[in-house]
Structure formats: structure tokens, C-alpha cells
ZAMARGU-4260 file (C-alpha; in steps of 0.2 Angstrom, whole numbers, plus 5000, padded with zeros to 4 digits):
<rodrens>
0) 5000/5000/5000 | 5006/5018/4993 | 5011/5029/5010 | 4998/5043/5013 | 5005/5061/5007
5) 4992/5076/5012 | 4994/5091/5020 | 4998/5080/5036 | 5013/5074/5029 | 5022/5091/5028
10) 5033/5094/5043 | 5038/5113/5047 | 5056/5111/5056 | 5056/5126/5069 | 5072/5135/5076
15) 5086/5123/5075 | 5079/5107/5073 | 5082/5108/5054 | 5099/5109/5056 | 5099/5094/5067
20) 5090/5085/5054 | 5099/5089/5039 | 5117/5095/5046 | 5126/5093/5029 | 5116/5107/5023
25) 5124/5117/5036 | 5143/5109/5038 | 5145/5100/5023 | 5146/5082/5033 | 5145/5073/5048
30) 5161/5068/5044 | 5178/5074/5051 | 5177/5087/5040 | 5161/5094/5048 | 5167/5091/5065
35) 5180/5102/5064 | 5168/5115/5053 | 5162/5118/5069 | 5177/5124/5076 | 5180/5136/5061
40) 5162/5145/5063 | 5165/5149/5080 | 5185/5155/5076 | 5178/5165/5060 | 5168/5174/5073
45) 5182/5181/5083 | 5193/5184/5068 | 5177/5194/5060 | 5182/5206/5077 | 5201/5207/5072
50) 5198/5211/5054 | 5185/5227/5062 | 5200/5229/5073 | 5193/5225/5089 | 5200/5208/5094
55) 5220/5205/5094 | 5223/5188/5102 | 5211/5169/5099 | 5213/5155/5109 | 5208/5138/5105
60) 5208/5123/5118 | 5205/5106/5113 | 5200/5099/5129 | 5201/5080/5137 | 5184/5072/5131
65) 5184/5081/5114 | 5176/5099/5120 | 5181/5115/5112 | 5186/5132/5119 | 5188/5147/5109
70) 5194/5162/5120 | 5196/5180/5109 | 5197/5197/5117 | 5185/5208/5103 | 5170/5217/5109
75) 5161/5203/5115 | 5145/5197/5108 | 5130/5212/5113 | 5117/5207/5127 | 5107/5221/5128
80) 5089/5215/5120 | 5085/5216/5104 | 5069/5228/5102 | 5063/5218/5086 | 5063/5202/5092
85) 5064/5204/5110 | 5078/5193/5113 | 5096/5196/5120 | 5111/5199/5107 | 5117/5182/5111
90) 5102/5173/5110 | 5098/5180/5095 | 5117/5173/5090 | 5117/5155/5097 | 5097/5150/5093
95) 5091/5161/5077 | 5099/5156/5059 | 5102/5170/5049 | 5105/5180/5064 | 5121/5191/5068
100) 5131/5209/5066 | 5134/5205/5047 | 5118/5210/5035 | 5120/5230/5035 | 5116/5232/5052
105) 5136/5241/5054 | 5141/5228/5064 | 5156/5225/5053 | 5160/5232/5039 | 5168/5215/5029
110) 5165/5197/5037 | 5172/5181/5034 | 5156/5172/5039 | 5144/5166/5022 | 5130/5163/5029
115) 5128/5169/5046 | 5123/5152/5052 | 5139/5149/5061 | 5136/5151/5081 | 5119/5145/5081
120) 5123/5128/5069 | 5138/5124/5082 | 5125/5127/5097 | 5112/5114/5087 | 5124/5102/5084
125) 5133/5100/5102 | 5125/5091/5117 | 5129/5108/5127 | 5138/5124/5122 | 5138/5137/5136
130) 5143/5157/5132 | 5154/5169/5143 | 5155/5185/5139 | 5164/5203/5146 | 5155/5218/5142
135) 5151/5234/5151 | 5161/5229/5166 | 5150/5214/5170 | 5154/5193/5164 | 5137/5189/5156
140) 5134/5168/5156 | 5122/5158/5144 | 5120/5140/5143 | 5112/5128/5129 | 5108/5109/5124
145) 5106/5104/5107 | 5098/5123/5101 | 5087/5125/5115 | 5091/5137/5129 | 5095/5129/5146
150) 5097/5146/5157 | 5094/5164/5154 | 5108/5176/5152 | 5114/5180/5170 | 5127/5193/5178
155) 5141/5179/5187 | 5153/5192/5190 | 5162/5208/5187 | 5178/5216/5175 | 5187/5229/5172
160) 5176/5241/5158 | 5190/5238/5146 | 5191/5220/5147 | 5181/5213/5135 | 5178/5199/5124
165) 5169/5182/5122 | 5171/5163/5128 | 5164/5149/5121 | 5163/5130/5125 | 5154/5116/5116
170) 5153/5098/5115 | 5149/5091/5097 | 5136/5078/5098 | 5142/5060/5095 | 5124/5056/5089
175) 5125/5070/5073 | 5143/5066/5068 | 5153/5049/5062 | 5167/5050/5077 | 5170/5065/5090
180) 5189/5066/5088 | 5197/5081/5083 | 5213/5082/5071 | 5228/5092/5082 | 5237/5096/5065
185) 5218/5099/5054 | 5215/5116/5066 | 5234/5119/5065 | 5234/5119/5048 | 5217/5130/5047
190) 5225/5142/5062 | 5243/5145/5056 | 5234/5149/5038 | 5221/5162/5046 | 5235/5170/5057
195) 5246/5174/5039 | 5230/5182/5033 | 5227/5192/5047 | 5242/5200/5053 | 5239/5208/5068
200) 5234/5193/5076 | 5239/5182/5086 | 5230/5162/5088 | 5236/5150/5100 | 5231/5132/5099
205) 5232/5120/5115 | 5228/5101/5115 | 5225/5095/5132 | 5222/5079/5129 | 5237/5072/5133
210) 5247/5072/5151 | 5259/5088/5143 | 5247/5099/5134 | 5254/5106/5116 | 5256/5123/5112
215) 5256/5133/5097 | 5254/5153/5094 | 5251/5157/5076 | 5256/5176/5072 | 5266/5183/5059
220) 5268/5201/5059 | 5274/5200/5039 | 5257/5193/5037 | 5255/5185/5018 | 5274/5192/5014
225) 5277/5178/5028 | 5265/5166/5021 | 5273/5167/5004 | 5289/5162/5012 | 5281/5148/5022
230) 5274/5140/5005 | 5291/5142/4997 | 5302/5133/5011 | 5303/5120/5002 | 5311/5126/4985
235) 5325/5139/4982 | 5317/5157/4980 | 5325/5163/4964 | 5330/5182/4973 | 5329/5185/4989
240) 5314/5199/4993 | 5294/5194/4992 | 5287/5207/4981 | 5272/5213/4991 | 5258/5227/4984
245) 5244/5235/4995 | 5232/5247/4992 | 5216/5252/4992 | 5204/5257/4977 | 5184/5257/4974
250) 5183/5253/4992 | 5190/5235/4990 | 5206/5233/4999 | 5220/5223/4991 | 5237/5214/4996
255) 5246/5205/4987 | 5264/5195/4990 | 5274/5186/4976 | 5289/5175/4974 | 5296/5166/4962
260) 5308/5147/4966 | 5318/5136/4957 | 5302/5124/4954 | 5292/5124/4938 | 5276/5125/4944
265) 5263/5141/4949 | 5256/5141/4967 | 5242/5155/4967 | 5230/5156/4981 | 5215/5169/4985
270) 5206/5173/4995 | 5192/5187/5000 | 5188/5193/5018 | 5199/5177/5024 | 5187/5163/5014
275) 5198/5153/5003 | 5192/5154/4983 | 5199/5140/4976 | 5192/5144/4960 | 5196/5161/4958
280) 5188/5174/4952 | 5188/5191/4948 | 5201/5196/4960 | 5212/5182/4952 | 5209/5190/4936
285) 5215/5206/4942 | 5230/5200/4947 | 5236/5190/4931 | 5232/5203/4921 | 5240/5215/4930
290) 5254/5203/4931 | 5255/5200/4913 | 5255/5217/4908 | 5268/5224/4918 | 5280/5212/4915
295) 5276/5214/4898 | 5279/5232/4896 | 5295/5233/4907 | 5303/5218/4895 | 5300/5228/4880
300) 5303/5244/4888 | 5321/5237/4895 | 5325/5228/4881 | 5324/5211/4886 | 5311/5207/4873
305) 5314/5215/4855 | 5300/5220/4846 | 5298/5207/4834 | 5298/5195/4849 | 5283/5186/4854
310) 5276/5194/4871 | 5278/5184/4885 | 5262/5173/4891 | 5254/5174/4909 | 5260/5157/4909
315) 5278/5159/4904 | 5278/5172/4918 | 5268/5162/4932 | 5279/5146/4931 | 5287/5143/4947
320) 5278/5155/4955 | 5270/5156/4971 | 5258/5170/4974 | 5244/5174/4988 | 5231/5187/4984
325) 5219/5192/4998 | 5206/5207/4997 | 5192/5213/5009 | 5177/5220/5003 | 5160/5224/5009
330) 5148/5213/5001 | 5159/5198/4994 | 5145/5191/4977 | 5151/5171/4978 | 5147/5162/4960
335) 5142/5145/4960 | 5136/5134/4970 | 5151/5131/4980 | 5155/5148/4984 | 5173/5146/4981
340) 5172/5161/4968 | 5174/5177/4970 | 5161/5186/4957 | 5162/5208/4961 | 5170/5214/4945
345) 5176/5231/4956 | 5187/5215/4965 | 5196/5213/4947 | 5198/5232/4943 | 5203/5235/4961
350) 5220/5221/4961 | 5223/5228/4944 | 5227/5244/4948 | 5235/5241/4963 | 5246/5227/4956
355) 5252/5238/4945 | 5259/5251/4951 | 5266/5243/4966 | 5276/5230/4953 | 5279/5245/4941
360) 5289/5254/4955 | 5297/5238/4962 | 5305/5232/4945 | 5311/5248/4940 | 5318/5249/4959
365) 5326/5230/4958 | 5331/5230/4941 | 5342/5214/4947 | 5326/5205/4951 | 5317/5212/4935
370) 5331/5204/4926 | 5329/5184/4935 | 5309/5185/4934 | 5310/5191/4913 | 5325/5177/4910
375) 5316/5164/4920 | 5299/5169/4910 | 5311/5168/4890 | 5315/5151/4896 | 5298/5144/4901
380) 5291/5153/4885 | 5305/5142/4875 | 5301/5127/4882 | 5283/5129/4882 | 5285/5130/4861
385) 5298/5112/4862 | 5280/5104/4871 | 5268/5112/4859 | 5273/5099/4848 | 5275/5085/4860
390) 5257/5091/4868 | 5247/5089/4849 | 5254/5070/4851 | 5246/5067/4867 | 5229/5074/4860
395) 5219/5059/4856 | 5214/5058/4836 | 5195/5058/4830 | 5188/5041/4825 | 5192/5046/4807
400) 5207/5050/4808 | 5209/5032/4818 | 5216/5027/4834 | 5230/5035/4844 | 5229/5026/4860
405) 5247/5019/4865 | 5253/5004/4858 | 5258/4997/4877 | 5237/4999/4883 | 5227/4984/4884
410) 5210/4992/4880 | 5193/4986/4889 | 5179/4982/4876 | 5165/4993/4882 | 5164/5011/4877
415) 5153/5016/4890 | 5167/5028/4902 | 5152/5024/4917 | 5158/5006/4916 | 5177/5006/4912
420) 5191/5007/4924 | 5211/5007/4919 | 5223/4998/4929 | 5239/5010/4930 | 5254/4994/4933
425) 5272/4995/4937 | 5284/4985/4928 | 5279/4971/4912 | 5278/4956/4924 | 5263/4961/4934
430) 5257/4970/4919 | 5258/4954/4909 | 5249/4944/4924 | 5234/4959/4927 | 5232/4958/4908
435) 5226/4941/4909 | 5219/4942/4927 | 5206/4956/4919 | 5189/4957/4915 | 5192/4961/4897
440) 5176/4971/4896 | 5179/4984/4908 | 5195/4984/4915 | 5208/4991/4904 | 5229/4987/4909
445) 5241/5003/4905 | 5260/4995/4910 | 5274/5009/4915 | 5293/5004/4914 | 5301/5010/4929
450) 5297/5026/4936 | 5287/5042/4928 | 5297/5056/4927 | 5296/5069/4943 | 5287/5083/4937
455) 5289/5093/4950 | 5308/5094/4947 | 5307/5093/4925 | 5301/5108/4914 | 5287/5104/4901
460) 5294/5100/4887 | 5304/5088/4894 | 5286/5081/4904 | 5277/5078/4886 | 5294/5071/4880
465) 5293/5058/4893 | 5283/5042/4884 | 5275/5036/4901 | 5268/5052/4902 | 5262/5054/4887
470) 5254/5036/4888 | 5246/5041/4902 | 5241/5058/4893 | 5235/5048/4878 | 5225/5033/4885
475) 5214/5045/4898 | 5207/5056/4886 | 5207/5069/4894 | 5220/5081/4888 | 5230/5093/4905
480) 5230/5111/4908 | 5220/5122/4897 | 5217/5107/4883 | 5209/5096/4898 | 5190/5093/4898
485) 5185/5079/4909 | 5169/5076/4898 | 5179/5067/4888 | 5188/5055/4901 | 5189/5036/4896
490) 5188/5026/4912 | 5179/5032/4927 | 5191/5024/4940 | 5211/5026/4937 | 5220/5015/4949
495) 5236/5015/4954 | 5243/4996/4959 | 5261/4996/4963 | 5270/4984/4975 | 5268/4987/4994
500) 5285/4992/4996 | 5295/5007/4996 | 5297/5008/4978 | 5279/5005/4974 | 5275/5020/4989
505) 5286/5031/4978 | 5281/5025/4961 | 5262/5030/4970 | 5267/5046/4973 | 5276/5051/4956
510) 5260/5045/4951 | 5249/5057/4960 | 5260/5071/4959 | 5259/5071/4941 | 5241/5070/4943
515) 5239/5084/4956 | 5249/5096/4943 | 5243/5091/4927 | 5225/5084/4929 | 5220/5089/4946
520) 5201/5087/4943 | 5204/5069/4942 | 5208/5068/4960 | 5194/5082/4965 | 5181/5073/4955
525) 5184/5057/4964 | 5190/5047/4950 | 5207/5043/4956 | 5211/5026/4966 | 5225/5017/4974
530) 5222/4997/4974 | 5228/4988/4990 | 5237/4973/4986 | 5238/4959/4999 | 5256/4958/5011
535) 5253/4943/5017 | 5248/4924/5010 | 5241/4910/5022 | 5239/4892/5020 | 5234/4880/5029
540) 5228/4863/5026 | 5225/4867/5007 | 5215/4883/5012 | 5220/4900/5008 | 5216/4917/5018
545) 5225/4934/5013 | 5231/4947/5025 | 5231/4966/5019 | 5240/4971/5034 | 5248/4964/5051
550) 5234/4969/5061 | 5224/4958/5051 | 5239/4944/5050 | 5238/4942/5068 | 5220/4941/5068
555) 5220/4925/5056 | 5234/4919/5066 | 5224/4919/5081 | 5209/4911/5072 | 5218/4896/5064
560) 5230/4893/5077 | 5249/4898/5079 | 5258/4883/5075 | 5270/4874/5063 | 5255/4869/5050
565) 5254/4887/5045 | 5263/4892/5026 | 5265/4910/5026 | 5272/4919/5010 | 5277/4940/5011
570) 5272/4947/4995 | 5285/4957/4990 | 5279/4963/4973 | 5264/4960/4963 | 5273/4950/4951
575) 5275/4936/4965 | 5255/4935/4962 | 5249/4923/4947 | 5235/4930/4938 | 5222/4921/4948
580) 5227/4926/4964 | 5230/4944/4957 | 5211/4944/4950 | 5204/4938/4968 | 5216/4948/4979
585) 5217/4966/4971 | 5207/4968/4953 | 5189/4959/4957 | 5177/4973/4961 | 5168/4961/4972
590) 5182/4956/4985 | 5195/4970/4981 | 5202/4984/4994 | 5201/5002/4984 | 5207/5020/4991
595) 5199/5034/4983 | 5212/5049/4983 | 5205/5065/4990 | 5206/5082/4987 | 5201/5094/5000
600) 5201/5113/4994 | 5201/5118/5012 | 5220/5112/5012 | 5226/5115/4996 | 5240/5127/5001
605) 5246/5112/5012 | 5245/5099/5000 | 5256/5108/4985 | 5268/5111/4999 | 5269/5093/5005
610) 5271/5090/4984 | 5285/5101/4986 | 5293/5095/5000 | 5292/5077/4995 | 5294/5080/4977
615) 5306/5093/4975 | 5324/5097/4976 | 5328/5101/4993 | 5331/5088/5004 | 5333/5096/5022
620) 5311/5101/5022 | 5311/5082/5015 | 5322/5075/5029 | 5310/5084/5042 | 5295/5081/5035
625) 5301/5061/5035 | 5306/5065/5055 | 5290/5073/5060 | 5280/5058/5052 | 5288/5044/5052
630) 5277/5037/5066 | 5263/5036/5055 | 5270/5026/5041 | 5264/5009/5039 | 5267/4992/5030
635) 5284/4997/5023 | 5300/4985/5022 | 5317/4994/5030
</rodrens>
């Protein structure tokens, strides 16, 4: 029988329960990602106060049992009532959506808060969340449960008039989210990031969850100079000084600071009223043209570039770059519906100007830099026409013009992209054995000799010189950089199967950095995978069990017994496997291990530079990096 659906059926959700009802319309997920959403809202809050110039210190405390406190020093959140409504300030805050000192009401003249739902979705989502706040001498308290309001707020106690600010504490419900434990290094990582963008302030982090509580303070007087310099530790800078430009036009107010390294790839990131806009934007346009043409102008005007030379491309000019643009503006227009791009056109006209002049003055004032940056941009431009060629070979013919897949590929038989998958192998041995392990109508086997190139460390046109790449290139379809269209990709999964050994983790990650800097919508789309071979054979008494790692070893160890009966082998490489074995172990969708490769835009200043540590030519950031995280490495043969 068909359910009912009347008039009855329609449920109006009132106050918060919506949010507890649908909480990934609000955070994004239940997952760790939201979890620590919730700590950003209340952050963005206090840092909404330092960027109106009224809070100079944040303190955030992850406390034993998973609670968070965020301390700042601003104005403190109003508790006088509110004559509309009836209602304090704070309530109004913690218990109304769309409620706060950010919709034209001259609370604050630019915000890094969206949506305004920030306080009151934390206070929805946490089993109790209690407010203190110092204003007008007095310490104002407020305590909640899930949304609903547990006390009025009450006078507990007295300040000095010019001590001011706001505390609060909440508890994230372990029935709304997938596991309440919070990442030390994911809120490090946000912190440090938001303290280079505001540079005034100063953000300390504490984990007491441990015996000997940690400690960080985030500030950085040289603000996003000092950001530039943190993204470029890694790689040698090519001069010495970060070119920095601030200024303030059509009421949008622009910094940007630039530096270029020995590496070959750009690292731009923007971002408007402290939001990160991983897709751009107009302020991104701005700056590019600005860029562009300035460089363009001195070159000629020095002489560096006759006039019947070709003029220099924003690309030539942005290779091995790293560049972070960040603009406040009143009332920030996001396009999309992601919100990660910036859509004001006065945004584009604003960077413009202000990128120009300010790099106008500097190259005629460092003409030694000038000089590095135009020769660096001749060189890229150079190479860039060698891969022209090599690029039109990677770019899959038409039907009638006939195939161009590489000769190397061992091609699935549907044509349907939904259904296909390709098998990305190292070396010929477990190629040969995957090739007749597959499911010929779907599962396609792409061999690679050895190891790709490292592309962080190799110009372009010796990257489409390179014939693994360019296999690569060829058989996914979907063409890099400005030629890529992922409309046109060929398999909807790309997995990477190397052996589970050193080598095979390092052949995993050329892999993936390739990826990342040529095809990163691959990765962002979800459509990039790494198989899981087994480590570890099993037999006993003509039965066979497999072991993917030695916690689960030691699990069938303890089920069979632990005695001499037991045949154990170590895979060392997937060539070790025959093709039986490799089908049931690692290829069969039905009984296979997969890990999708994700892409979190939150973090992508983080990831290029742990591309760059790992990737690139210095090995002292490497050698730390290796120190610092060593701990966590797992299943690999010393």
C-alpha cells in the first residue's frame, strides 16, 4: 500500500531542529570534515572582530573528552535585547539562523562568515555549548543543549570596563557526527593559515588531551609576505625579497605578495575577507592581468624582449611562482554553488590597479630581480613551444582520423566511460599477469617501465617528452592544463597498483604528483584510486586466507591457530601473484580493497607544499618532513 502524502505529511522544522535534521546542509558532513567545521564557525567569529580591529589575540583549547574552547578578546558578543525580536544579542546569536552583526546592520564592515549560520549551527549540533561574555564591566553567562536554551543570560561576576571579549565551549554531539575526535594538525593547519591572513593577530592552539598539553601561537607580523615564504620553504626562492603590493581602490582593499623558486610549477592562492576561493575569480583576474602586463611592458621597455619577439604569456611568467592574493570587501557576490568564487567585477579592477603600480615601482627599483623573473619567463616561453609539439601527440585523434591510444594499453571492450576502469601497473611482469587476470570488458591494463618522470623537478617539454607520460596523457582522454576537459575521460576509476614496498609507495606518489599538477580534477572529482594489494599469503591445510596488513595477520593467526602447520608467504611485489590470485586479491570489484584519493580545497596550500617537500629538490624540508612523520608510516620493508 502507497504511504499517505496530504497536508499532514508536511513537517515545518522550527528553530534549529532543521539543522539537526539535515546537518550537511549546514557543515558540509557529519564527517571529520564537519566536526571540525564547527570549530572554524566559531573562530571566524572572533577573527570577524580582528579584521574590524577590535580583537588582537584567539585561543583555541581542545579539551580531554573532545570539548572545544575558543577564547578572543573583541568586543564581546551584545546582550542588551533586541527591540525587534525581544531577545538578547546572544540569543539571537546562538538560537536564530540567519542572525548576527553581518547583514548591513554596521556591525562590521567586511566578514568572513557566508552565511551567518555559524554560532547558532555549532549550538544545534553540540550536546551543550555554554557562552561567557565581558561587556560593560560585567561577565554575562548563557548555557544551551542541542539549540534550546538551558538558562537565561545571567550577571556571574564583574571586570574591568575595558576588558572585553567572548568565551565559548561546546561539545559536538556524538549522535550527529561519524566519530567526535578532533585532528591536532587539521585546526593547526586551518590556524597558522588564518593568522598569515590576518596579521595583527595572534591564535594559539592548546591540546589537552594528553598528560603535557601542546602549544602553538600562530602570528606573523609580515602577514601574507610571511605566508609566501612559508609556501616556498621547500624550493630555492629565485631572489631574495617577496614582492608585496597593498592598496586600496573602489573601496576594496588589496594585498598581494609574490615570489618566484627554482620549481616549475605556479602556486596561486586567493582569497576574499579570509574565505579561501579555490576557483578564483575576479580578484584572480585582476591580478594575472596586472601581472601579465607589467612584466610585459618593462621587458620591452628594457629591452629584454625585441619587438619582433613574441610577448611573454601569463603562463611563461607564472611558472614557478607562488603568489597569495587576499582582498576585503564589503559585500563579497560568491558564484556558484560552492562559493569558492569570487564574482564583484570592482574586485578585478581593484587588484589591477594596485598590482600595477606597486610592481611598476618595484622592477624599475630592483632592476636585478626584474632581470631573473623576465629570464626565468624567456625560458619557460622556449620550452613551452619544444611541448607544443610533443602536447598535439598526446591529444587523442578523432575516429576518422583512427586510433591514437598507446601501443603498450590493453583496452577494455565497452565504450561506455560509466563502466570502464584502467589499471595504471608497474613494471611488464605484473602488467603481463593483470592483463590476463582482467575482465576484458571493463578493465583496461596501462604498464609503466620503471618510474614516471618527477614533474615537480622537470620543465614541460621535457614532461610531454617523457613516453609514460604521454601514455598516460593519451590513453585518459582527457588532455592537461588548458586542453583538459574531463567530459571526455575514458575510464571512470584510474587505479594506481604498485607493490607494497618502498618503491611501489614512491612510484604511488610520482603518480599522483603528476596528477595533482597536470589533471587535478581527476583527483577532485573522485575518480582517482589506489588498489591495495595483499602483504601477506596464508595456507593451511589446502585453504587459503589473505592478510592486507599485520593487524589483520595476527587476527588470522589467532583464528587458525599459531603453530607449525601454518605456510606464510610475504608478498614482496605483485609479480609474486599469478593471475588468479591477482584477480581475487586486488582487481575483482567484488572482494578488492580500493582508496579513493581525495582532494580537500580547504587544504590545498598544504598539499602543493607537502608536493613540494616530498617532490622537490631540497632535501633538508624532505628529511624533516620524513622525522615529523615517520610514526605514521605503515606496511613498509626497512
Amino acid at each position: 500500500m502507497a504511504a499517505e502524502y496530504g497536508a499532514d505529511q508536511i513537517q515545518v522544522l522550527e528553530g534549529l531542529e532543521a539543522v539537526r535534521k539535515r546537518p550537511g546542509m549546514y557543515i558540509g558532513s557529519t564527517s571529520s570534515q564537519g566536526l571540525h567545521h564547527l570549530v572554524y564557525e566559531i573562530v571566524d567569529n572572533a577573527v570577524d572582530e580582528a579584521l574590524a580591529g577590535f580583537c588582537k589575540h584567539i585561543r583555541v583549547e581542545i579539551n580531554k573528552g573532545e570539548s572545544i574552547t575558543v577564547i578572543d578578546d573583541g568586543r564581546g558578543i551584545p546582550v542588551d535585547i533586541n527591540k525587534k525580536s525581544g531577545q538578547s544579542g546572544v540569543e539571537l546569536v546562538f538560537t536564530v539562523l540567519h542572525a548576527g552583526g553581518k547583514f548591513g546592520g554596521g556591525g562590521y564592515k567586511v566578514s568572513g562568515g557566508l552565511h551567518g549560520v555559524g554560532a547558532s549551527v555549532v549550538n544545534a549540533l553540540s550536546t551543550n555549548l555554554e557562552v561567557q561574555i565581558k561587556r560593560d564591566g560585567h561577565i554575562h553567562k548563557q548555557s544551551y543543549a542541542r539549540g534550546k536554551i538551558l538558562t537565561p543570560v545571567e550577571i556571574i561576576g564583574d571586570c574591568d570596563k575595558d576588558d572585553t571579549g567572548t568565551m565559548v565551549h561546546f561539545q559536538p554531539d556524538p549522535s550527529i557526527f561519524d566519530d567526535v575526535v578532533y585532528d591536532y594538525n587539521i585546526l593547526k593547519k586551518r590556524l597558522r593559515e588564518t593568522a598569515f591572513l590576518t596579521k595583527d593577530l595572534h591564535i594559539t592552539l592548546v591540546d589537552k588531551r594528553e598528560e603535557e598539553p601542546v602549544e602553538e601561537i600562530f602570528h606573523y607580523e609580515g602577514g601574507i609576505k610571511e605566508f609566501v615564504t612559508y609556501l616556498n620553504g621547500s624550493s630555492e626562492a629565485a631572489y631574495p625579497e617577496v614582492i608585496y603590493c597593498e592598496g586600496t581602490k573602489d573601496g576594496v582593499y588589496v594585498e598581494v605578495a609574490l615570489q618566484h623558486n627554482d620549481a616549475y610549477q605556479e602556486n596561486t592562492i586567493s582569497f576574499v575577507n579570509n574565505i579561501n576561493t579555490p576557483e578564483g575569480g575576479m580578484h584572480l583576474t585582476g591580478f594575472r592581468n596586472a601581472l601579465t602586463r607589467t612584466f610585459n611592458t618593462y621587458a620591452r621597455a628594457n629591452k629584454i624582449l625585441k619587438d619582433s619577439d613574441p610577448a611573454l604569456t601569463g603562463e611563461d611568467i607564472r611558472e614557478g611562482m607562488t603568489a597569495v592574493i587576499s582582498v576585503k570587501i564589503e559585500e563579497p557576490q560568491f558564484e556558484g554553488q560552492t562559493k569558492q568564487k569570487l564574482g564583484n567585477s570592482e574586485a578585478k579592477g581593484a587588484v589591477d590597479a594596485v598590482v600595477n603600480e606597486h610592481l611598476t615601482y618595484f622592477l624599475e627599483q630592483n632592476p636585478n630581480v626584474a632581470k631573473i623573473i623576465c629570464e626565468k619567463s624567456l625560458l619557460a616561453q622556449r620550452a613551452r613551444d619544444a611541448a607544443r609539439k610533443a602536447r598535439d601527440l598526446t591529444r587523442r585523434k578523432t575516429a576518422l582520423e583512427g586510433s591514437a591510444l598507446p601501443g603498450k594499453l590493453a583496452d577494455c571492450s565497452d565504450k561506455d566511460p560509466k563502466n570502464c576502469e584502467i589499471f595504471i601497473v608497474e613494471g611488464d611482469s605484473a602488467g603481463g599477469s593483470a592483463k590476463t587476470a582482467r575482465s576484458r570488458a571493463t578493465q583496461a591494463i596501462l604498464p609503466l617501465r620503471g618510474k614516471i618522470l618527477n614533474v615537480e623537478k622537470a620543465r614541460v617539454d621535457k614532461i610531454f617528452a617523457n613516453a609514460e607520460i604521454r601514455a598516460m596523457i593519451t590513453a585518459f582522454g582527457t588532455g592537461i592544463h588548458e586542453d583538459f576537459d574531463i567530459t571526455k575521460l575514458r575510464y571512470n576509476k584510474i587505479i594506481i597498483m604498485t607493490d607494497a614496498d618502498v618503491d611501489g609507495a614512491h612510484i604511488s606518489t610520482l603518480m599522483l604528483t603528476f596528477l595533482y599538477r597536470f589533471m587535478p580534477e581527476l583527483i577532485k572529482q573522485g575518480h582517482v584510486y589506489l588498489a591495495q594489494p595483499p602483504l601477506y599469503k596464508v595456507e593451511r591445510a589446502k585453504k587459503v586466507w589473505y592478510a592486507y596488513s599485520d593487524e589483520e595477520l595476527n587476527t588470522i593467526m589467532t583464528e587458525i591457530g599459531r603453530d607449525g602447520n601454518n605456510k606464510i608467504q610475504r608478498y614482496k611485489g605483485l609479480g609474486e601473484m599469478d593471475a588468479e590470485q591477482l584477480w581475487e586479491t586486488t582487481m575483482d570489484p567484488e572482494t578488492r580493497i580500493l582508496h579513493r584519493v581525495v582532494f580537500d580545497e580547504d587544504y590545498s596550500s598544504e598539499i602543493n607544499l607537502t608536493f613540494m617537500t616530498l617532490m622537490g629538490d631540497k632535501v633538508e624540508p624532505r628529511r624533516e618532513f620524513i622525522e615529523k612523520n615517520a610514526k605514521f608510516a605503515q606496511n613498509l620493508d626497512i
